[in-house]
Structures are given as structure tokens and as C-alpha cells.
BADO-876740 format. One record per residue (C-alpha): residue number from 1; residue in three letters; y negated, z, x negated. Coordinates in nm, 2 decimals, always signed. Last residue first. Layout:
<atoms>
+-----+-----+--------+--------+--------+
:   n : res :     yy :     zz :     xx :
+-----+-----+--------+--------+--------+
: NUM : ala :      Y :      Z :      X :
...
+-----+-----+--------+--------+--------+
</atoms>
This chain:
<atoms>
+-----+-----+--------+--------+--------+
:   n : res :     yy :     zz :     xx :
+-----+-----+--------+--------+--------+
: 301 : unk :  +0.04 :  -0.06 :  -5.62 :
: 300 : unk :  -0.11 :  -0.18 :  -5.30 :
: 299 : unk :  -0.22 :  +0.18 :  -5.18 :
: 298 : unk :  -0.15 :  +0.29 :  -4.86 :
: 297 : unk :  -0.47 :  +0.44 :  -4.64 :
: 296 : unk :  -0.45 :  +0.66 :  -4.37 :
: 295 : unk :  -0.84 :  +0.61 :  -4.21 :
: 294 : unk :  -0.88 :  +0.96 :  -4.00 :
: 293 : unk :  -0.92 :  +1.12 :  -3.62 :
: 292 : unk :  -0.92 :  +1.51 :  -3.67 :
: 291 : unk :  -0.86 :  +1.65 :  -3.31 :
: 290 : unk :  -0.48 :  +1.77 :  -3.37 :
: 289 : unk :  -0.37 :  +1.71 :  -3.74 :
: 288 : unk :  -0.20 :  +1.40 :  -3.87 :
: 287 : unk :  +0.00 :  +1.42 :  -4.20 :
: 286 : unk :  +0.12 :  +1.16 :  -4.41 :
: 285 : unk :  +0.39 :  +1.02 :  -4.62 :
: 284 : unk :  +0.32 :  +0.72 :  -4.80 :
: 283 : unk :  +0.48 :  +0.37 :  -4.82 :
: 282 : unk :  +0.47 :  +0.00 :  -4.96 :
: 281 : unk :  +0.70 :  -0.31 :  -4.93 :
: 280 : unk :  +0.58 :  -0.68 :  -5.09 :
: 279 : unk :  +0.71 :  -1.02 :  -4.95 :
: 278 : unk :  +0.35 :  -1.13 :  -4.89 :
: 277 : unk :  +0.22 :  -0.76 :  -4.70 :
: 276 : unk :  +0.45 :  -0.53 :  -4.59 :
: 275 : unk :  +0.31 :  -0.15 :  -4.52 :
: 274 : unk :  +0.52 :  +0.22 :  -4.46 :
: 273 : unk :  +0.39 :  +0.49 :  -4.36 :
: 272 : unk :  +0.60 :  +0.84 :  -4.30 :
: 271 : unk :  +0.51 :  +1.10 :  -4.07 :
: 270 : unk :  +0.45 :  +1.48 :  -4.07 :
: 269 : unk :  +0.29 :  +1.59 :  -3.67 :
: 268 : unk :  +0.04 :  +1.64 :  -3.43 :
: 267 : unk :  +0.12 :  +1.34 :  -3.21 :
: 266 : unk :  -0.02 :  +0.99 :  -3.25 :
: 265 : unk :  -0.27 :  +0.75 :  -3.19 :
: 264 : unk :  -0.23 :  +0.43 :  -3.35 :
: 263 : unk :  -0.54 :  +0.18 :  -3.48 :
: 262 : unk :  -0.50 :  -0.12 :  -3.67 :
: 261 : unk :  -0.65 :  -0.19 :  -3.98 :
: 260 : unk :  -0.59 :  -0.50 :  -4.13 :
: 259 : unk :  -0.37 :  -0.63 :  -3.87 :
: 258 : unk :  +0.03 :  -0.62 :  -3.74 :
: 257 : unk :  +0.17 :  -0.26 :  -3.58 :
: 256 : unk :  +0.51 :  -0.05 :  -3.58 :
: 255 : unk :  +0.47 :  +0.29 :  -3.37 :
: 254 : unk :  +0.76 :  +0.52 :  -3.36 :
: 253 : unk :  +1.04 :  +0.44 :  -3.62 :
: 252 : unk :  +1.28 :  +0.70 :  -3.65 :
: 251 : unk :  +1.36 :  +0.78 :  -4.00 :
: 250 : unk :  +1.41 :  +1.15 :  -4.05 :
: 249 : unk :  +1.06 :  +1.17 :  -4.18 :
: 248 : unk :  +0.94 :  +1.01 :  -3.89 :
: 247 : unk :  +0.87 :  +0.66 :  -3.93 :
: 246 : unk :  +0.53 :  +0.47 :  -3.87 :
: 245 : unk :  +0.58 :  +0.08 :  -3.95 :
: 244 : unk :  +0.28 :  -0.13 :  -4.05 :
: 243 : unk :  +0.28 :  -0.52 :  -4.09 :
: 242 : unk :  -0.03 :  -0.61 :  -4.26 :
: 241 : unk :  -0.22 :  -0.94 :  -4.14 :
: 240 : unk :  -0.55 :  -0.84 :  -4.35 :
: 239 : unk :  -0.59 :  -0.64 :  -4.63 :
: 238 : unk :  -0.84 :  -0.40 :  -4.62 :
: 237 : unk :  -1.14 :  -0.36 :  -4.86 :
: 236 : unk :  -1.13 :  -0.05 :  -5.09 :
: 235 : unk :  -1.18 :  +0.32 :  -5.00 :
: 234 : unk :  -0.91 :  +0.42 :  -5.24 :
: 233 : unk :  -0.83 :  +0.09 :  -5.45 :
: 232 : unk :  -0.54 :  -0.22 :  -5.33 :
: 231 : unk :  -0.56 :  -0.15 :  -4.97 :
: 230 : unk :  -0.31 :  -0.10 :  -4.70 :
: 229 : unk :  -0.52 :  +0.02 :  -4.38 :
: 228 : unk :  -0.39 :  +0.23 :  -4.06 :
: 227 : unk :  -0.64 :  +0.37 :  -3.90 :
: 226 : unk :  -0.53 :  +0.71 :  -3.71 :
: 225 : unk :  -0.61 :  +0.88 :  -3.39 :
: 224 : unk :  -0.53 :  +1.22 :  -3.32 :
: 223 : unk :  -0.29 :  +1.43 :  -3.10 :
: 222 : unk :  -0.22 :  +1.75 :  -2.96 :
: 221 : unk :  -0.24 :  +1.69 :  -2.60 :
: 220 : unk :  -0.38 :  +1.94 :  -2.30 :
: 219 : unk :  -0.30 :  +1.82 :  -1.98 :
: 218 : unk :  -0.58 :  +1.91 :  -1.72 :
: 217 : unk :  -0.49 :  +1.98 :  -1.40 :
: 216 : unk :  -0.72 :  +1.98 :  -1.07 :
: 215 : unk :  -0.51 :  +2.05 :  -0.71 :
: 214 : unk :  -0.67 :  +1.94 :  -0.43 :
: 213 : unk :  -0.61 :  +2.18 :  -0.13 :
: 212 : unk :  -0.52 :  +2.11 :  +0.24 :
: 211 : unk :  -0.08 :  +2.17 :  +0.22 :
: 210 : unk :  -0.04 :  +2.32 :  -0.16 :
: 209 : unk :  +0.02 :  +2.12 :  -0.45 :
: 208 : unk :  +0.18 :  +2.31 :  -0.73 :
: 207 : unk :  +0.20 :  +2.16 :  -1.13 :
: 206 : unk :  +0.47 :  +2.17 :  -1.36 :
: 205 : unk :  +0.33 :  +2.03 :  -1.74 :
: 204 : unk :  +0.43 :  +1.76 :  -2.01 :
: 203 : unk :  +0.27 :  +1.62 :  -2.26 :
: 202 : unk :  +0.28 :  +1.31 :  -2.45 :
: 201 : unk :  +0.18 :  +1.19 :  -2.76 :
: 200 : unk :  +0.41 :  +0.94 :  -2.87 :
: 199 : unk :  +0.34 :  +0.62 :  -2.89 :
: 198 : unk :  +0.09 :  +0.43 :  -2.64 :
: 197 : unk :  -0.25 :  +0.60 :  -2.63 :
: 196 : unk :  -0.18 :  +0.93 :  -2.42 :
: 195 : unk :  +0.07 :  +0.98 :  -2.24 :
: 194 : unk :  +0.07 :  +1.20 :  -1.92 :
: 193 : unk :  +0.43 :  +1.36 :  -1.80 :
: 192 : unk :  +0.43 :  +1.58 :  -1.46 :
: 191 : unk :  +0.63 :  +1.78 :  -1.30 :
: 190 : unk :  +0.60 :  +1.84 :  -0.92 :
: 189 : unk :  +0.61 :  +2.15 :  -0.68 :
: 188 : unk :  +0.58 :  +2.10 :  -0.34 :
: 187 : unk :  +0.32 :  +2.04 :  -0.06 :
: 186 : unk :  +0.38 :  +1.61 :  +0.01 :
: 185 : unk :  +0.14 :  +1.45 :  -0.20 :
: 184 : unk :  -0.19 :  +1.26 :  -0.20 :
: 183 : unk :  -0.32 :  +1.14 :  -0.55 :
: 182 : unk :  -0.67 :  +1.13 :  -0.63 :
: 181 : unk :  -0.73 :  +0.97 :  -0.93 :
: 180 : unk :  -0.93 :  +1.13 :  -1.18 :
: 179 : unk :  -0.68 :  +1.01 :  -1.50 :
: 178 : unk :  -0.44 :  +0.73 :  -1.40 :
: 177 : unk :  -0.12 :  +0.71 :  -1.18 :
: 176 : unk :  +0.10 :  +0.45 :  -1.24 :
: 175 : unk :  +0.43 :  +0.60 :  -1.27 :
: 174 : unk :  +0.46 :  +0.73 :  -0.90 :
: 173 : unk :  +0.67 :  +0.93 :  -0.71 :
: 172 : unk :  +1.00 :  +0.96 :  -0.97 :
: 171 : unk :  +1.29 :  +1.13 :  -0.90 :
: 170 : unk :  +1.41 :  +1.43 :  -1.11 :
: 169 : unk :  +1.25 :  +1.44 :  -1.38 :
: 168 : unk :  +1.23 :  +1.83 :  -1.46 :
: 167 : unk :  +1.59 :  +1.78 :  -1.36 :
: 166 : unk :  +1.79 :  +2.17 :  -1.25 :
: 165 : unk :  +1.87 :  +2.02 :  -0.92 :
: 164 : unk :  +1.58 :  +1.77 :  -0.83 :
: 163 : unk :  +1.24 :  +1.81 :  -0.96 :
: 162 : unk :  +1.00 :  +1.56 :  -0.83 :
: 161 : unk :  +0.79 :  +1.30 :  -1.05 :
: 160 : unk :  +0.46 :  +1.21 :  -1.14 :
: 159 : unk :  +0.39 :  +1.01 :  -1.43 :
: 158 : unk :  +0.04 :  +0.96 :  -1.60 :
: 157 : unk :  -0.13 :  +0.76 :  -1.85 :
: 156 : unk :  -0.42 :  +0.81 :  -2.06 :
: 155 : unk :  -0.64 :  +0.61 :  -2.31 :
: 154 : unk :  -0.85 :  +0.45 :  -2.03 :
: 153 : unk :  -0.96 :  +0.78 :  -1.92 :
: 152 : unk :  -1.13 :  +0.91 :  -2.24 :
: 151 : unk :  -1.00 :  +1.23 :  -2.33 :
: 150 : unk :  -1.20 :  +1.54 :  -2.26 :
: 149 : unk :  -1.28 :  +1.80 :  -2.53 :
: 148 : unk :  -1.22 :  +2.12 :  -2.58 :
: 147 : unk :  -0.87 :  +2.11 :  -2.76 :
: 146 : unk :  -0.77 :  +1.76 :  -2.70 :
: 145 : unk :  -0.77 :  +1.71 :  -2.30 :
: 144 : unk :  -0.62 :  +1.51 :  -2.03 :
: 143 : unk :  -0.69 :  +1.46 :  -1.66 :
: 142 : unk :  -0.50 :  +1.46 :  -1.37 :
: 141 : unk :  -0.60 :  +1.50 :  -0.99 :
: 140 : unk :  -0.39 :  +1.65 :  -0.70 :
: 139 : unk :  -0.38 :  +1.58 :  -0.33 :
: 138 : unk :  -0.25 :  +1.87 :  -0.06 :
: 137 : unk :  -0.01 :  +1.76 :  +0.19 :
: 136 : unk :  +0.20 :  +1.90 :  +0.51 :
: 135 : unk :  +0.10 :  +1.69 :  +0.81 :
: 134 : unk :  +0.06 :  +1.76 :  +1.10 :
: 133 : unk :  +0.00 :  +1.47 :  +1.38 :
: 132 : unk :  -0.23 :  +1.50 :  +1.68 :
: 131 : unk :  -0.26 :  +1.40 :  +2.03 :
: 130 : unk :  -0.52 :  +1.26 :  +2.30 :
: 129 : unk :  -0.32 :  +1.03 :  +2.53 :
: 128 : unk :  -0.43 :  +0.77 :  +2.81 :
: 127 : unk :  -0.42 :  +0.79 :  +3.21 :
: 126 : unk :  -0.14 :  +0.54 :  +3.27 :
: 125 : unk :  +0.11 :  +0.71 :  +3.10 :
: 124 : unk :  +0.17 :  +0.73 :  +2.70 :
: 123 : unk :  +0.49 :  +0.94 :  +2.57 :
: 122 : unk :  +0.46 :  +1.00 :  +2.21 :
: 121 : unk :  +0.72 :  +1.10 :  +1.97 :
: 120 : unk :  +0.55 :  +1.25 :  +1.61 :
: 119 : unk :  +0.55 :  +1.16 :  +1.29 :
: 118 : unk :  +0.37 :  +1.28 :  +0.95 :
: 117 : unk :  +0.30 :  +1.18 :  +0.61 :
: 116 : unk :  +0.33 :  +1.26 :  +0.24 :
: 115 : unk :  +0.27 :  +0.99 :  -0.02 :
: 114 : unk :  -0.08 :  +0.86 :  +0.05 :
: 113 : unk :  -0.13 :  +1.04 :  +0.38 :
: 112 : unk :  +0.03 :  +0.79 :  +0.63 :
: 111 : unk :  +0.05 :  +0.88 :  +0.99 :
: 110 : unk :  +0.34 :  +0.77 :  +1.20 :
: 109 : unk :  +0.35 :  +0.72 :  +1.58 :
: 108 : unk :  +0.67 :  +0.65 :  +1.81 :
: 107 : unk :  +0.59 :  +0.58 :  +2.14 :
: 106 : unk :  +0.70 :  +0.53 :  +2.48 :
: 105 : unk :  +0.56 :  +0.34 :  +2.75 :
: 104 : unk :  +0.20 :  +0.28 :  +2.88 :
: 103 : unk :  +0.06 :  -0.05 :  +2.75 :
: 102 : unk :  -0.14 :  -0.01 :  +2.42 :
: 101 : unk :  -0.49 :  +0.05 :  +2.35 :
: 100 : unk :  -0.54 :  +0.18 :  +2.07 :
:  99 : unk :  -0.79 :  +0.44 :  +1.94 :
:  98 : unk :  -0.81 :  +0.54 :  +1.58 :
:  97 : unk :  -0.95 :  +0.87 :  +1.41 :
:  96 : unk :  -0.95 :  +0.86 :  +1.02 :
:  95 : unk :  -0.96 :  +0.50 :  +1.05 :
:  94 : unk :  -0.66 :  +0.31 :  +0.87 :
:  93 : unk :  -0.51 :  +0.15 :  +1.19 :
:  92 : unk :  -0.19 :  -0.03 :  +1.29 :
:  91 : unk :  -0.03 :  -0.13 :  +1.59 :
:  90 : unk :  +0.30 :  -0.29 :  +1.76 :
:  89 : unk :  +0.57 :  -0.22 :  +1.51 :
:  88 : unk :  +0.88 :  -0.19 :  +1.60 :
:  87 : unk :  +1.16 :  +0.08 :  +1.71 :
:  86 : unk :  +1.53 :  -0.05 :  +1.61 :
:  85 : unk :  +1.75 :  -0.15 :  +1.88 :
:  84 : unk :  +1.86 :  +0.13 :  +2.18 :
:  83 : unk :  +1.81 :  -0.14 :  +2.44 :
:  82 : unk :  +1.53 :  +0.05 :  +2.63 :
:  81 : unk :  +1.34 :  -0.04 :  +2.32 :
:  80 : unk :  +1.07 :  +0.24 :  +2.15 :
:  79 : unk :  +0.73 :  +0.09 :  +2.00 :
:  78 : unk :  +0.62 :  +0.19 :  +1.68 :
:  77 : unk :  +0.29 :  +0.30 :  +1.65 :
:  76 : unk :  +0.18 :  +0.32 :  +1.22 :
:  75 : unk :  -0.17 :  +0.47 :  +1.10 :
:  74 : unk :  -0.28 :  +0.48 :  +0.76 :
:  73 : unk :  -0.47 :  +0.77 :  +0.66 :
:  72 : unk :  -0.67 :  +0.85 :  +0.32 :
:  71 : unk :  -1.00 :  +0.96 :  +0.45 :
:  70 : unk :  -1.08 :  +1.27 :  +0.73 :
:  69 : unk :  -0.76 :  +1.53 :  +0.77 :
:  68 : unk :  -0.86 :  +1.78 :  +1.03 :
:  67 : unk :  -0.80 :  +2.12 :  +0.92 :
:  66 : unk :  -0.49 :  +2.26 :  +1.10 :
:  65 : unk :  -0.51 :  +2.53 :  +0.84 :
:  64 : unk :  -0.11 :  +2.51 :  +0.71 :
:  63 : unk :  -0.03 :  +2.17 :  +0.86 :
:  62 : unk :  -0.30 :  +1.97 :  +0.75 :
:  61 : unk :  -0.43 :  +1.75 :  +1.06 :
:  60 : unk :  -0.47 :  +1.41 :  +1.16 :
:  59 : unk :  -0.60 :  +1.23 :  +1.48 :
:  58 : unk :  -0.48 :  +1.03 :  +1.78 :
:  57 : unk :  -0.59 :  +0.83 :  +2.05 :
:  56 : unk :  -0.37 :  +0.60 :  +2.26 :
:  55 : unk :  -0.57 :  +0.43 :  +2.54 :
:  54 : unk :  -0.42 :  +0.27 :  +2.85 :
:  53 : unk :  -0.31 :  -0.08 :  +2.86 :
:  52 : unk :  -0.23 :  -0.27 :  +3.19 :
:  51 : unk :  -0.03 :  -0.64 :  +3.15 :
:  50 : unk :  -0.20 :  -0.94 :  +3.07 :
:  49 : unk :  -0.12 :  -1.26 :  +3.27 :
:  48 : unk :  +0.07 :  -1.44 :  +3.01 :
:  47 : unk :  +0.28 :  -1.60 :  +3.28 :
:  46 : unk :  +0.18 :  -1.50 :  +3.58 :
:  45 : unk :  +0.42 :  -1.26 :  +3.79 :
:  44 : unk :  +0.29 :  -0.93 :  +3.60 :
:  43 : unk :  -0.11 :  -1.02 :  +3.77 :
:  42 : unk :  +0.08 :  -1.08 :  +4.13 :
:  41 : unk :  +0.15 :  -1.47 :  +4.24 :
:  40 : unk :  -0.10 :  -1.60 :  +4.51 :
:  39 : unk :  +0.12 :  -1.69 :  +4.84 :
:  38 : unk :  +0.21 :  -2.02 :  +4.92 :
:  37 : unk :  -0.07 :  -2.25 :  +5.10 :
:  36 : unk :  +0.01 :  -2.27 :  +5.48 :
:  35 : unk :  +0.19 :  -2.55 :  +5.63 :
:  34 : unk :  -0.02 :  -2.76 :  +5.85 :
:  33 : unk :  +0.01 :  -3.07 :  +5.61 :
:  32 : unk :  -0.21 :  -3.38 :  +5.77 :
:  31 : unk :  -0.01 :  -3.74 :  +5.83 :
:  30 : unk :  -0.22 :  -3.98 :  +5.71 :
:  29 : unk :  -0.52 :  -4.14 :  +5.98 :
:  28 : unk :  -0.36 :  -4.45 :  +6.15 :
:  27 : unk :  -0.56 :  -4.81 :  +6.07 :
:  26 : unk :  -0.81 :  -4.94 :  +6.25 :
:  25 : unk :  -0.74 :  -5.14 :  +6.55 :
:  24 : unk :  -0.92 :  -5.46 :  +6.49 :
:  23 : unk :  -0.56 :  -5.67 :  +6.40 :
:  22 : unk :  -0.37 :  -5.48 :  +6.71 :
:  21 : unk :  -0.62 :  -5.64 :  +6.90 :
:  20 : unk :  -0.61 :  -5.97 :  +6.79 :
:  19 : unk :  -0.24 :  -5.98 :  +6.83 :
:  18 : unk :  -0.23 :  -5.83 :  +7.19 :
:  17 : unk :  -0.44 :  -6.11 :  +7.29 :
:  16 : unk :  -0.20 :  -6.35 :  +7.11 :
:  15 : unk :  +0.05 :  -6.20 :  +7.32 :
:  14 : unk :  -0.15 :  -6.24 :  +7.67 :
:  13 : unk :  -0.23 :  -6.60 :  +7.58 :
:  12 : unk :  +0.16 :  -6.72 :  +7.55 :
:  11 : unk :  +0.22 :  -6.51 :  +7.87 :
:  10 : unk :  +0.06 :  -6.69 :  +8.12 :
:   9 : unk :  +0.18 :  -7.05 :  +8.03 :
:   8 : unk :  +0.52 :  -6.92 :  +8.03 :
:   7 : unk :  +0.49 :  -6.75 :  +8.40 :
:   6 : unk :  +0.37 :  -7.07 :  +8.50 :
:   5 : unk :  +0.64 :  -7.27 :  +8.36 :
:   4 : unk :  +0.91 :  -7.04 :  +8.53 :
:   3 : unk :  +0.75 :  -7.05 :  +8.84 :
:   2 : unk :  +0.78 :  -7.44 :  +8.83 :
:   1 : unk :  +0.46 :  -7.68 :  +8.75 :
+-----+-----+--------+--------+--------+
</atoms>
């Protein structure tokens, strides 16, 4: 055999050695990362990580005795913007005493005492506020009266309002008010209407709250209550589905009422009665009295 055939011969096992080999080698480990791990992100880099609070605690006083102020409050903190927009709010609270804790900034906060309240500009830092908001109110209470004695409060109304320039009724705080409420008001002088029944008794009365004090007033009406019957003999049954009007005597009508016997309270006063019943029109003048609660009868004659 030539060199060349040799040299052939020899190298056709030593690749399929090489073969087998590479075939048991195992198989390269992957490729290991030696960069280290990025840095951890700060609490105000995460996304909803919460940012620090500090506490906010404020309390109430009246202006004139700096008394502390213990019911009735409701709490507002308004947030101030860097952009200039419009403050919002970020808390509420109706506790006498509240606590919030809110993150340091500034702050606007408003205390509620049933009509009056009082504001103040709060900067909070990292160490927590103990402030306090004046507030110049007093509360008052209504009740009504004939002569000596008390009138139910279901049967009364009241309307509070503000003078304004020579106007007993002014502006109006609040139409709803009822007998022994307790109504908180700004220190001032108010007028006051209170109705009682649902025609025309009404009284009216200025009344001064002053800053810490409740003021108690007692409206007194002259009024009565009345039945209202059409019947065909004195004292005699009732007849039912009557259509009453009270006049005036110069004709106004002030209380107009369907039934056998309704009831109407009135004012102290002359008035005029006049009953329908089946196509037929009667009348009588009558008188009510302050205190003396009566049947007014019309005769079906």
C-alpha cells in the first residue's frame, strides 16, 4: 500500500474516535449572568408605595370664652395645590376632637357648627399639628305658647331668617326648624316667624344669639282651635262631606276645608263661615278668642 493509502487507512478510525467522544461529552453548562442585580427602588419610587403621614389634630372653640366646643362639628381638610387650582377635599370627621393623618403639606381646615363655622390655614410638617378653630356661635331653641300654656310641638313651625337693610326677612337660614330643636347659629341677631296649625296664626319675634350660650324663646300666639260642623239643629248630628270656607270679614278666604267636622286653628280674630252641602250655600259670622277651643256650628236652614 502507498503512503498515501496508509495515511488514509489511519485517519478514517481516528475521526470516528473523535465522534464517539464528542457524543459522551456532556453537554456545556449555560452561560452564567455576573452582572449585579439593579438597585432596590426608594419607598416614593414604587408605585403605590405609601408616602409619610404625620398627624393633624384639631379642636373647636367659641370665640368669646374659648370654651371648647363638644357635639355638633363637622370637620372639612382641604388640600392646597402648587398649581393655584381649587383646594380639595382629602378628610372628613364629625368627632368633637379628630386626628388625621395626612401627609405633610399645606392645609386648609373648616369646622362646621350647624350654621356658623370656622377656618383656619394649616401648615403640617413632619412632626404633627395640635391647633384650634374659633368659632363665633351660640344655638337657640323655639317653642310656642298660648297664654300659659305650651303648644304641642307637632302643631308648630318655625322660620329663621336674617335681617338685611331695614328687612325683618331678610334672607332666610332655615324654614324647617321645629319646636326644641337646637339650632346652631352664627352670633347675630335673627327674626323669627313660627306658625302654628296651618292658617294664620303666626307670630313673629327678634331674637339675639350670643357666641357659647343657647338662647330659649318662647313665641306667644293668640289663637284657638275651632270645629267646623254644618248641622240642621243646634248640637245636632253633622253632615258629612261639607265644603267649609273661612273669610275675613272683608272677604279674604283663609282656611277652606272638606268633612263633617274638620278642625282649623286660627288667629284671635272676627271671621266669616260659610258651608256647601248638595248645591246648597250657608254662612255665619263668628268670633274666635285666644285659648278657648270651640264647635262653630252653621245651621242648615
Amino acid at each position: 500500500m502507498g503512503g498515501l493509502g496508509r495515511f488514509a487507512a489511519l485517519l478514517v478510525p481516528a475521526l470516528a474516535f473523535a465522534q464517539v467522544a464528542l457524543a459522551q461529552a456532556p453537554a456545556p453548562a449555560p452561560a452564567v449572568d455576573t452582572m449585579p442585580p439593579p438597585a432596590a427602588q426608594s419607598v416614593q419610587d414604587q408605585p403605590g408605595a405609601q408616602a409619610a403621614v404625620a398627624r393633624l389634630a384639631v379642636s373647636a372653640q367659641f370665640a368669646s370664652d374659648r370654651k371648647p366646643i363638644r357635639s355638633g362639628l363637622n370637620w372639612r381638610i382641604l388640600s392646597e395645590t402648587a398649581d393655584g387650582s381649587a383646594p380639595r377635599i382629602v378628610a372628613r370627621s364629625a368627632d368633637a376632637t379628630p386626628n388625621f393623618m395626612l401627609p405633610p403639606g399645606n392645609y386648609i381646615v373648616h369646622a362646621a357648627y350647624g350654621f356658623a363655622s370656622g377656618t383656619k390655614r394649616i401648615s403640617l410638617g413632619s412632626q404633627g399639628v395640635n391647633d384650634q378653630v374659633q368659632i363665633s356661635a351660640g344655638a337657640l331653641t323655639l317653642a310656642g305658647s298660648i297664654g300659659d300654656a305650651p303648644i304641642p310641638a307637632g302643631l308648630l313651625s318655625f322660620q329663621v331668617f336674617v335681617p338685611l337693610q331695614g328687612n325683618s326677612e331678610g334672607r332666610l337660614v332655615t324654614g324647617e326648624a321645629k319646636a326644641g330643636d337646637l339650632i346652631r347659629l352664627p352670633e347675630g341677631t335673627y327674626h323669627v316667624v313660627s306658625t302654628y296649625g296651618d292658617s294664620n296664626a303666626i307670630q313673629r319675634a327678634d331674637v339675639r344669639v350670643e357666641t357659647g350660650k343657647v338662647t330659649d324663646a318662647t313665641l306667644h300666639h293668640r289663637a284657638a282651635k275651632v270645629t267646623l260642623k254644618l248641622v240642621a239643629a243646634a248640637g245636632g248630628e253633622a253632615f258629612a262631606g261639607t265644603a267649609f270656607s273661612v273669610l275675613t270679614p272683608g272677604g279674604d278666604v283663609i282656611r277652606e276645608a272638606i268633612g263633617a267636622f274638620p278642625q282649623v286653628i286660627l288667629a284671635e280674630g272676627d271671621y266669616v263661615l260659610i258651608a256647601r252641602q248638595e248645591g246648597q250655600v250657608y254662612s255665619r259670622d263668628f268670633k274666635v278668642e285666644s285659648g278657648i277651643d270651640r264647635d262653630i256650628e252653621v245651621l242648615a236652614k
